[in-house]
FIFIMAR-793868 format. One line per field, with one value per atom (N, C-alpha, C): residue number from 0; chain; atom name; x, y, z. Coordinates in steps of 0.2 Angstrom, whole numbers. Atoms other than C-alpha are relative to their C-alpha. Layout:
! FIFIMAR-793868
num: [NUM  ...]
chaine: [A  ...]
atome: [CA  ...]
u: [X  ...]
v: [Y  ...]
w: [Z  ...]
This chain:
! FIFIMAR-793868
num: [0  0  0  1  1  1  2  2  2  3  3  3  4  4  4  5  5  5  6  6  6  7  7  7  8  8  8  9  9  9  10  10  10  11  11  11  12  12  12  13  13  13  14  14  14  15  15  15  16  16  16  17  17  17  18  18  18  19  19  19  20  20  20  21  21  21  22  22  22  23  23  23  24  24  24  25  25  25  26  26  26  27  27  27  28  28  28  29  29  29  30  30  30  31  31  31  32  32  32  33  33  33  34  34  34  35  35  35  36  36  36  37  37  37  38  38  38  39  39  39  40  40  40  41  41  41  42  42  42  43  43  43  44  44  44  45  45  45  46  46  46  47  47  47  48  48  48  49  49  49  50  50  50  51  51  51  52  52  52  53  53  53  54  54  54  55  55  55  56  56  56  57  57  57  58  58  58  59  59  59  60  60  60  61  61  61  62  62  62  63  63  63  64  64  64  65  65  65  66  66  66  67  67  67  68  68  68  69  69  69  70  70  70  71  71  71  72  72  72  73  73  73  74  74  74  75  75  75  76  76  76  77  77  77  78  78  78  79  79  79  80  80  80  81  81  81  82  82  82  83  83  83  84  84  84  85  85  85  86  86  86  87  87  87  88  88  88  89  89  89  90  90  90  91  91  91  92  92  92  93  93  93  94  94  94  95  95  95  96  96  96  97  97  97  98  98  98  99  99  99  100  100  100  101  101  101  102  102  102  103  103  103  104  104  104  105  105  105  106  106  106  107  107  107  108  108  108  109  109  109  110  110  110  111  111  111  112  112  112]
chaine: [A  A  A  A  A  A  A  A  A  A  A  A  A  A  A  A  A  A  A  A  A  A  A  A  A  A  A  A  A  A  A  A  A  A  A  A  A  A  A  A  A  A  A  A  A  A  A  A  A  A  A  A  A  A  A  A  A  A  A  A  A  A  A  A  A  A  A  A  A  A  A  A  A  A  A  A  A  A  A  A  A  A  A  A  A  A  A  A  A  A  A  A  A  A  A  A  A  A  A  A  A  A  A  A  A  A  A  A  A  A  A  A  A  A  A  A  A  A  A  A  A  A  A  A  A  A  A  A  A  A  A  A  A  A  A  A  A  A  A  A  A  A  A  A  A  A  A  A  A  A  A  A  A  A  A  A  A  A  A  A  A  A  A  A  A  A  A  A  A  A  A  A  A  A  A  A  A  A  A  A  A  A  A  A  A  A  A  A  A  A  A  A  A  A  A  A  A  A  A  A  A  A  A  A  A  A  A  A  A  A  A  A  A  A  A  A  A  A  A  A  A  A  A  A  A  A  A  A  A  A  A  A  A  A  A  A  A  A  A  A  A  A  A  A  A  A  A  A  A  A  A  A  A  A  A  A  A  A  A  A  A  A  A  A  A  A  A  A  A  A  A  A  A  A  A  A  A  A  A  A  A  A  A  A  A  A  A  A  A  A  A  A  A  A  A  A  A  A  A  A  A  A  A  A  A  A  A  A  A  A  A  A  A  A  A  A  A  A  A  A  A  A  A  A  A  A  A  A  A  A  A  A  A  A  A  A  A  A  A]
atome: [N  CA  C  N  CA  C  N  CA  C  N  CA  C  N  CA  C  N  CA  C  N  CA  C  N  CA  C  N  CA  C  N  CA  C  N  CA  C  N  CA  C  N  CA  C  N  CA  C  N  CA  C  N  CA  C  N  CA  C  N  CA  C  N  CA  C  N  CA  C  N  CA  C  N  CA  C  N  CA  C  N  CA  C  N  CA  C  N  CA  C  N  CA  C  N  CA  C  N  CA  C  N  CA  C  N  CA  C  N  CA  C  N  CA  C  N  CA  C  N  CA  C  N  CA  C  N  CA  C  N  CA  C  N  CA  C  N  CA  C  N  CA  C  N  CA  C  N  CA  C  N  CA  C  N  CA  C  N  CA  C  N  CA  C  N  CA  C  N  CA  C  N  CA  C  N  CA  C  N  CA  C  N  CA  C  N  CA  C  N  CA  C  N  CA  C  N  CA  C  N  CA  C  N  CA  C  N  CA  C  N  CA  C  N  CA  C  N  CA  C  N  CA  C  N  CA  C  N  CA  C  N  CA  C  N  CA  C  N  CA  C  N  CA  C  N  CA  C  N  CA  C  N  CA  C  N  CA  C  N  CA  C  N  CA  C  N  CA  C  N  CA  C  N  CA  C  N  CA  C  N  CA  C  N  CA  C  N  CA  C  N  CA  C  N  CA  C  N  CA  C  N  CA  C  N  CA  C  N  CA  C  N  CA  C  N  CA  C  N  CA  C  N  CA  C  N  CA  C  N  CA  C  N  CA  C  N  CA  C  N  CA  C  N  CA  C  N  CA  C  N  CA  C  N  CA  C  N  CA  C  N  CA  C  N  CA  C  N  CA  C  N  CA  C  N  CA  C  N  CA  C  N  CA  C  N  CA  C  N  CA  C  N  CA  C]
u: [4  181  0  1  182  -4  5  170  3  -3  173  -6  3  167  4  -1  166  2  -2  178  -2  4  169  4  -4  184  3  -1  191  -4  4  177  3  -2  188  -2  4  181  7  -3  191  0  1  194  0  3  187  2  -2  194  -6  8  176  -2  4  175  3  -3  178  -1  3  179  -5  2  164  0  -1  161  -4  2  159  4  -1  167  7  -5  180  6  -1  183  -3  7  178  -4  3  164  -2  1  160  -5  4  152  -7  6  134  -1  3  124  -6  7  109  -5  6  101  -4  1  101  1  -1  108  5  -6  122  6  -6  140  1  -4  149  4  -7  162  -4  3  150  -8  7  139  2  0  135  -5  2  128  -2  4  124  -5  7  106  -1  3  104  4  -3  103  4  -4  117  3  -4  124  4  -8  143  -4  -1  143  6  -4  151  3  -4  165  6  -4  181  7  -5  197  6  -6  212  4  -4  222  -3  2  210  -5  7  201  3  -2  212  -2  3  208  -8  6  191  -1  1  191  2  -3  200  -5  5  186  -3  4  174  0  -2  182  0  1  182  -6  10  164  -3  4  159  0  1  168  -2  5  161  -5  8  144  1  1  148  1  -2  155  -6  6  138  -5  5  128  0  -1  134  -2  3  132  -5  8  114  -4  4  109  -3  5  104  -2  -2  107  -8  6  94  -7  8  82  -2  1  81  -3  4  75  -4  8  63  -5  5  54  -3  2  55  -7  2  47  -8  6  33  -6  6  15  -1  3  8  -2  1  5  4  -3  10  7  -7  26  4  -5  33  0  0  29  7  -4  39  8  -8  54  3  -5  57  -2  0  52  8  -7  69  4  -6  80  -1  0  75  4  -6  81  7  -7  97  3  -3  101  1  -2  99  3  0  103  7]
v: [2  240  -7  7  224  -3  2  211  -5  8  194  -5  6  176  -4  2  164  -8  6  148  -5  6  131  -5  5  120  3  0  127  9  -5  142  7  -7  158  3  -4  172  5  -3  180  5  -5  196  -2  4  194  8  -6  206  4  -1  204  -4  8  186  -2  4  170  -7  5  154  -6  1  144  -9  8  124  -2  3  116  5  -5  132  0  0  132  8  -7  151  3  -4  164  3  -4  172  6  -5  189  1  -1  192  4  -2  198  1  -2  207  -7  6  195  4  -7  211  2  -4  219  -2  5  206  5  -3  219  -1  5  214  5  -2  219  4  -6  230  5  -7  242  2  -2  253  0  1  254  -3  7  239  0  2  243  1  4  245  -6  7  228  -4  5  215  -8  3  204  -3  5  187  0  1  182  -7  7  169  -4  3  154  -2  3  152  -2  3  143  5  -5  154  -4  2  153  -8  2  145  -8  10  129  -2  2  128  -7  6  113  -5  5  104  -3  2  107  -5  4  100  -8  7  84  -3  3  80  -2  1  83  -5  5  70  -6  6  57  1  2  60  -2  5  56  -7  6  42  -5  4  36  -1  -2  41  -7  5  30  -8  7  14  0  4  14  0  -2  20  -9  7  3  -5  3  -7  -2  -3  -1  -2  0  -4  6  -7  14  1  -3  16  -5  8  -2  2  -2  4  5  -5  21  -1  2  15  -4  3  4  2  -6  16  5  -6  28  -3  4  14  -5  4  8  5  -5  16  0  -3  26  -7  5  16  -3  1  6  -3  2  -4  6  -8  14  2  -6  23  -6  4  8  0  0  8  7  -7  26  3  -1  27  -5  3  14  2  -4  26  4  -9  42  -3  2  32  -3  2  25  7  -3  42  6  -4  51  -4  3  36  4]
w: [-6  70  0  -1  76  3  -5  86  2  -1  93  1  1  91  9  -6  103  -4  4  98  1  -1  97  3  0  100  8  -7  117  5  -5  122  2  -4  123  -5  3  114  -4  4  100  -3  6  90  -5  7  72  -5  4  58  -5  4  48  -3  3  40  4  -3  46  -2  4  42  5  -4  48  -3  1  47  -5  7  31  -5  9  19  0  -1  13  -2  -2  13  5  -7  27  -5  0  25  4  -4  30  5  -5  48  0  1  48  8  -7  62  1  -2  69  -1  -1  72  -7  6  55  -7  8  43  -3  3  40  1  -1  38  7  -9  58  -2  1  51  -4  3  43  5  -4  54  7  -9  74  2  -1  80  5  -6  97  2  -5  97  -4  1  89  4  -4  97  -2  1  93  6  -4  100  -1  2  102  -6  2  88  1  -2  90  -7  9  75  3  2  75  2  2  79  -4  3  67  1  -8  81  -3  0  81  -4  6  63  1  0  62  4  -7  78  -5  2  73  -5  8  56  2  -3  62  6  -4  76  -4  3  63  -4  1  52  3  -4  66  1  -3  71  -7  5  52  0  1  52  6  -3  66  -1  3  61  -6  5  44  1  -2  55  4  -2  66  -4  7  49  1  5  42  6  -4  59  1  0  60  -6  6  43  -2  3  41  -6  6  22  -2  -1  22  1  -2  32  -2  4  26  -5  6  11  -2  -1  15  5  -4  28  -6  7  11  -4  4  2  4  -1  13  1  -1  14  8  -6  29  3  -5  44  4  -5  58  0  2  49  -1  2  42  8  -5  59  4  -5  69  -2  1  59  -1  1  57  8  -6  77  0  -3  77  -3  2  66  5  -4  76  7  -6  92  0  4  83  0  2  78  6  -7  95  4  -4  106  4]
């Protein structure tokens, strides 16, 4: 009995044999119900309520992995821009109040902008 996922990298929806590999592992893991916490290939599944998850198909772990790669190091070339690693640690390092609240109000906008 199979299910399907929904692939993160071009959106088409996949059949899934029971594990998968998801982002960060470097083995799949086996599919679980949402519903039930029980793996998908064991049991009948349709009264819970389960979503499609969204996981990677075969096809385009690669891709994947490869964005992912470039958005770190992007992430680590404006980190260093920014002085994040700096002020991060002197936000950690100052006491409560209105210094601490102002610089860890200029990461949170750094990190969302």
């Amino acid at each position: 009995m199979s299910h399907r996922h929904l692939c993160d990298v071009t959106g088409h929806l996949w059949e899934c044999d029971g594990t998968a590999f998801r982002l960060g592992h470097r083995e799949p893991s086996v599919c679980v119900c949402h519903g039930c916490r029980l793996p998908l290939e064991q049991g009948d599944h349709r009264r819970c309520k389960n979503l499609v998850e969204i996981v990677v198909c075969a096809e385009h772990r690669d891709t994947q992995l490869r964005r992912r790669q470039e958005a770190e190091r992007k992430f680590q070339r404006r980190a260093a821009e920014f002085g994040f690693e700096q002020k991060w640690k002197r936000m950690k390092a100052l006491p409560v109040g209105p210094e601490k609240d102002a610089l860890a109000e200029e990461i949170v906008k750094w990190l969302f902008a």
